[in-house]
C-alpha positions, 0 to 999 in steps of 0.5 A: 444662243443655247435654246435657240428656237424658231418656235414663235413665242419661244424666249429663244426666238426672242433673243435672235430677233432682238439682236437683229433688230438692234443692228447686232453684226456679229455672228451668233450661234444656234445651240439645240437639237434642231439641225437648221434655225433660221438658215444657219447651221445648228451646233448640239453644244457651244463646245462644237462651235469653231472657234472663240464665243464673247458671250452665252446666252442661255434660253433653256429650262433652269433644269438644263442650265447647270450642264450648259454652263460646264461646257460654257466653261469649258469653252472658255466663254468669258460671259453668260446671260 
């Protein structure tokens, strides 16, 4: 989730709540400057997360998007919404 927030409101906060909700068990990582969301640990970029990612969700300002989606590719992430 780059954007993540725990910011109430916040779309980034959406999408995590959502995915828990819906019974999601797969692990997802808080991309933003913030160093704790919701009890995980929080990477600065995808490219700092270990290992493989299926899919990028974006939650940022349309400004920001065009750099995270480069390192989204260079991640080698298969997917981005």
């Amino acid at each position: 989730m780059i954007g993540a927030s725990a910011e109430n409101g916040k779309i980034g906060q959406f999408g995590h709540e959502e995915s828990d909700q819906r019974g999601y068990k797969g692990e997802i990582y808080p991309i933003h400057r913030a160093p704790i969301y919701h009890g995980q640990k929080v990477y600065k970029s995808v490219k700092d997360v270990p290992g493989d990612i299926d899919v990028a969700v974006f939650a940022i300002p349309a400004k920001f998007v065009a750099q995270a989606l480069i390192e989204v590719g260079e991640k080698k992430i298969a997917g981005a919404i």
